[in-house]
C-alpha positions as CSV (number, residue, x, y, z in Angstrom):
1,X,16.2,97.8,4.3
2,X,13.9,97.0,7.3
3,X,13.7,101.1,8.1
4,X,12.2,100.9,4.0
5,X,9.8,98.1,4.4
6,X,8.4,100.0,8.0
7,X,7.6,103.1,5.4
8,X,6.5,101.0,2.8
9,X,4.1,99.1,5.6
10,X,2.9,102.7,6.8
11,X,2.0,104.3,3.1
12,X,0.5,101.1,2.7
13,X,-1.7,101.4,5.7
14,X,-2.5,104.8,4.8
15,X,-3.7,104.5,1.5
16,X,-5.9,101.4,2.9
17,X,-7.2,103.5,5.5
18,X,-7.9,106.2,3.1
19,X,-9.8,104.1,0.2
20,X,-11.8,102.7,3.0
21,X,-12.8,106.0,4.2
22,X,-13.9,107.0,0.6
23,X,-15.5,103.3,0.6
24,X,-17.7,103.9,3.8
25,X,-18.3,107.5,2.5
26,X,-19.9,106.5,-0.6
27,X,-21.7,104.2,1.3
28,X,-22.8,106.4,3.7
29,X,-23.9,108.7,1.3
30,X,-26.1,106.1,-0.7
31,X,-27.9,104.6,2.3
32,X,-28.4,108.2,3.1
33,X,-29.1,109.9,-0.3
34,X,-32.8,111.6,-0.6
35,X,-34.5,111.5,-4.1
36,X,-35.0,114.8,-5.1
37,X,-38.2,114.2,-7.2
38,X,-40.0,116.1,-9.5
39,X,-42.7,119.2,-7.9
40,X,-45.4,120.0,-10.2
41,X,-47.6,122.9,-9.5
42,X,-51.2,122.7,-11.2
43,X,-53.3,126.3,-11.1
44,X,-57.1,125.8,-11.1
45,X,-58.8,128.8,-12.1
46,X,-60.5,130.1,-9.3
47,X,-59.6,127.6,-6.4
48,X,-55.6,127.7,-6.1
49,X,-52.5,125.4,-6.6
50,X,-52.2,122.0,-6.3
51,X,-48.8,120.6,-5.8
52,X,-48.0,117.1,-6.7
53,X,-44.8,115.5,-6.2
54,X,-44.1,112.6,-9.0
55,X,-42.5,109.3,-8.4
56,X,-39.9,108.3,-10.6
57,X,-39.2,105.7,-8.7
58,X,-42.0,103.9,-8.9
59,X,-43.4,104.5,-12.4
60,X,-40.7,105.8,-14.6
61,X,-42.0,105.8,-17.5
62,X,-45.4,107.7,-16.9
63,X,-43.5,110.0,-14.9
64,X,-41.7,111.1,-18.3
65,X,-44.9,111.1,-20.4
66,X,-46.5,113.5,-17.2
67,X,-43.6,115.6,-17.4
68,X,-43.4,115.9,-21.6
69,X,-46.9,116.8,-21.8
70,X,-46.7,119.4,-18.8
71,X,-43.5,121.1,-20.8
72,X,-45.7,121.0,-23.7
73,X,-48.7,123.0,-21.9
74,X,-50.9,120.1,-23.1
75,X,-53.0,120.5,-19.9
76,X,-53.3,124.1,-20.1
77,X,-57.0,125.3,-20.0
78,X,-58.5,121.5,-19.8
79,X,-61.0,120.4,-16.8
80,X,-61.9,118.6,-14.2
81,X,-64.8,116.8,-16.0
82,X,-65.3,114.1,-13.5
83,X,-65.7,114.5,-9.8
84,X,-67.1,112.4,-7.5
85,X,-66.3,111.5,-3.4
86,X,-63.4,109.3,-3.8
87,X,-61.7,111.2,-6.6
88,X,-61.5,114.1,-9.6
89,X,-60.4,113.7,-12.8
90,X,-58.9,115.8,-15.7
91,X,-56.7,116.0,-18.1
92,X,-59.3,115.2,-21.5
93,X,-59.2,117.3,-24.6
94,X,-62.7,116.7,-25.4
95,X,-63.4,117.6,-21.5
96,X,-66.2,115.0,-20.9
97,X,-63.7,112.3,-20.9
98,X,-64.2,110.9,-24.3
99,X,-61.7,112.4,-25.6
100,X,-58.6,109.8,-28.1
101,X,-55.4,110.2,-28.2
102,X,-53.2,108.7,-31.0
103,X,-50.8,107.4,-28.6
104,X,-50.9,105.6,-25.2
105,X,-48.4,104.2,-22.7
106,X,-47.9,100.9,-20.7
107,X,-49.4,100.9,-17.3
108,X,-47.1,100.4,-14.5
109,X,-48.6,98.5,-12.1
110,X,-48.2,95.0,-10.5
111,X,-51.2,93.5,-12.6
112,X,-49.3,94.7,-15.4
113,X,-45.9,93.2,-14.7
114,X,-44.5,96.5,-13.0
115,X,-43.3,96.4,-9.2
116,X,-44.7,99.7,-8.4
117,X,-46.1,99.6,-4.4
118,X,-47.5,103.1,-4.4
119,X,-50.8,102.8,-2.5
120,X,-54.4,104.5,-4.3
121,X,-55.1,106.6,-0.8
122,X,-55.8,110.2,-0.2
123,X,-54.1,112.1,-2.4
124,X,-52.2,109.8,-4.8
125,X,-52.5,110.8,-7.9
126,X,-53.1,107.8,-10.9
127,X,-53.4,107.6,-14.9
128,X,-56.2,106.9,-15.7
129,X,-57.2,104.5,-18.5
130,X,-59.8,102.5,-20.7
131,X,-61.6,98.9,-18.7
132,X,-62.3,96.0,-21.3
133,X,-62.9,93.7,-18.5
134,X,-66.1,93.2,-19.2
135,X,-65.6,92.0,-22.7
136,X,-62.8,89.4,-22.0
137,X,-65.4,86.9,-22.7
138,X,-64.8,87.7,-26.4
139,X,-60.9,88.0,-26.2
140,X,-58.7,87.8,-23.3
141,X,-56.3,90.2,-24.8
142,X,-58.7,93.0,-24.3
143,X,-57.7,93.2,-20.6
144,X,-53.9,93.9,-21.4
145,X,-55.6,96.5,-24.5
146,X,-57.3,98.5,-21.4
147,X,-54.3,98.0,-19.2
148,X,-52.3,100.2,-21.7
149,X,-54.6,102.2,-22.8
150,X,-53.5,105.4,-20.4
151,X,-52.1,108.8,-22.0
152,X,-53.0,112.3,-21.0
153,X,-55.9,111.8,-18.1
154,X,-55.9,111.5,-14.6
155,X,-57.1,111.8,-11.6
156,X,-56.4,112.6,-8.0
157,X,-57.7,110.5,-5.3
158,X,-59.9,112.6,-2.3
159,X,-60.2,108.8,-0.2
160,X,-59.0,105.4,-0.1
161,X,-59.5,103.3,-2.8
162,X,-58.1,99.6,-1.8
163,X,-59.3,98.4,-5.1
164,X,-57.2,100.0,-7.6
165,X,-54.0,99.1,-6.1
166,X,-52.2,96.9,-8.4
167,X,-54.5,97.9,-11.2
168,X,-53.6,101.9,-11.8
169,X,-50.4,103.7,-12.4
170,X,-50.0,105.5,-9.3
171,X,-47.5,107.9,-10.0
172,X,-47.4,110.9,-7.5
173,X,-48.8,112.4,-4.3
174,X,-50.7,115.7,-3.6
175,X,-48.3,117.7,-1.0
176,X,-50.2,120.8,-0.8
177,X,-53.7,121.9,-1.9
178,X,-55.8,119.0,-0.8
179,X,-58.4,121.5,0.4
180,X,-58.7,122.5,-3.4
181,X,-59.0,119.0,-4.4
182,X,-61.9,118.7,-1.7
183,X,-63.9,121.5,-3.0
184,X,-63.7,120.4,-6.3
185,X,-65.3,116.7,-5.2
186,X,-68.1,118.3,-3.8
187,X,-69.0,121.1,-6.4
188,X,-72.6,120.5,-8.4
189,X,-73.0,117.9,-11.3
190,X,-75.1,117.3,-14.2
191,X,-78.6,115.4,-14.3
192,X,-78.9,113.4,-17.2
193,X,-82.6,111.6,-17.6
194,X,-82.6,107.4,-17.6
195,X,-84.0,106.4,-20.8
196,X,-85.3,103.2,-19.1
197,X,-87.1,104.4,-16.4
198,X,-87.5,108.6,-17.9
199,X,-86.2,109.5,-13.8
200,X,-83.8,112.2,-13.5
201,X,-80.4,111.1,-12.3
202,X,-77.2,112.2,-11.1
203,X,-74.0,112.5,-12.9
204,X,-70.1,112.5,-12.0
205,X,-70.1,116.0,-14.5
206,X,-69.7,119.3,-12.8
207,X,-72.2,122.3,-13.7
208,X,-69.2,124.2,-13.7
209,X,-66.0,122.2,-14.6
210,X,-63.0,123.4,-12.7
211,X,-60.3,124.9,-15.3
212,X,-56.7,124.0,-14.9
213,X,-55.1,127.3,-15.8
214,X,-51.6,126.5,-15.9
215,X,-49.1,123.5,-14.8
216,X,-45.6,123.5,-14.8
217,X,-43.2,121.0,-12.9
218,X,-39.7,121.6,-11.3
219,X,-37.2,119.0,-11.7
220,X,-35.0,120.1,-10.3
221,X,-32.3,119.7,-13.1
222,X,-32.7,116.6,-13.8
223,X,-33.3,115.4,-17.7
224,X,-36.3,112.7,-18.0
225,X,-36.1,111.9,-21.1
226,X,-38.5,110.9,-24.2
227,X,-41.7,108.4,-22.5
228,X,-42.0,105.3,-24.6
229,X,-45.1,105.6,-26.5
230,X,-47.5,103.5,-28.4
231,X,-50.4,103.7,-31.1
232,X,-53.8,103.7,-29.2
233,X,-55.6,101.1,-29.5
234,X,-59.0,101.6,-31.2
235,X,-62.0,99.8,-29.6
236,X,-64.5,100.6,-32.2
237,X,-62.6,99.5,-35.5
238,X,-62.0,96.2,-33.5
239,X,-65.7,95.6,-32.8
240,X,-66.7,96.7,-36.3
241,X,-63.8,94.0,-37.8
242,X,-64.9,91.5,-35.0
243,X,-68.4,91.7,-35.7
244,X,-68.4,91.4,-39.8
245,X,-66.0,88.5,-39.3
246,X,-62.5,90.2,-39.6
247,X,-61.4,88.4,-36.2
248,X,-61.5,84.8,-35.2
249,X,-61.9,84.4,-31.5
């Protein structure tokens, strides 16, 4: 009997010793574990490949919506219709940047409720989105309108911008072709003339708007899933009801 319970005792020991290595394995393995995230590679006619890695991590959801569009070719042969020294920006159908969409998705950032710590500095790449700041005065609800207003466009930062963080979706970082990005801040823009004062003056337009040629993304396997999507909101019809009465504010 006491020669049993001694083997008992020692299969016991075993299988403890053994479920606590596959305990500290898995352990080890999470503590350890590097997110493979998603690579996308973004052809500008004529200047070269940007490569952008995304962050799932930090804004899901626009992550999925970047990714859908991308597999779509949405973005192929679109602009740069905005460049300026701190950042360019593409992605508009209309390619001046005027351009609706039907739908629009929530920002994810921390003024929005998100917990999304990705800094606007060289190279981060944001949505961008509509400002109704300046009319809160009229309805405070316009400022959570603009705050989800973001779709298709964005933009890639060339500096530091302290004062977007916590008020874009930043959802990726430029790994390779920041040169490109450069060149593109700098190129020649539009003059447009000030109907106040009849002077010339200058524009965030490129003469020549940089042409994304093709983007694709590599994710490496993994399935993203469907973004969660909502119906744009429309600025104009809300003045035009607000204005003849429709809206009590």
């Amino acid at each position: 009997m006491k020669k049993n319970g001694l083997i008992l005792s020692i299969v016991a020991l075993i299988f403890v010793l053994i479920l606590g290595g596959f305990l500290v394995y898995g352990y080890y393995q999470k503590v350890t574990y590097k997110l493979q995230r998603p690579i996308v590679s973004m052809e500008i006619k004529d200047y070269g490949t940007i490569k952008i890695e995304l962050y799932p991590d930090m804004a899901p959801n626009t992550v999925k919506n970047f990714i859908k569009l991308i597999n779509e070719g949405y973005y192929n042969g679109l602009t740069f219709h905005r460049v300026e020294e701190t950042l360019i920006q593409g992605g508009d159908k209309a390619g001046d940047g005027t351009g609706q969409t039907d739908l629009s998705i929530n920002g994810e950032f921390k003024e929005n409720g998100y917990d999304n710590t990705l800094k606007f500095e060289r190279g981060t790449l944001g949505l961008a989105r509509q400002d109704y700041t300046y009319y809160s005065s009229l309805s405070a609800d316009l400022i959570e309108k603009g705050y989800n207003s973001g779709y298709a466009q964005f933009f890639i930062m060339a500096d530091n911008v302290e004062e977007f963080n916590g008020y874009y979706t930043a959802f990726g970082k430029v790994i390779e072709g920041m040169e490109i990005v450069d060149k593109i801040k700098s190129l020649e823009t539009k003059t447009e003339k000030n109907e106040e004062t009849g002077e010339a003056e200058e524009t965030s337009t490129p003469v020549n708007p940089p042409i994304i040629a093709n983007v694709t993304v590599d994710t490496y396997g993994v399935e993203y899933g469907e973004p969660e999507t909502h119906k744009s909101f429309d600025m104009n019809s809300w003045f035009t009801n607000y204005y003849s009465g429709g809206l009590s504010y």
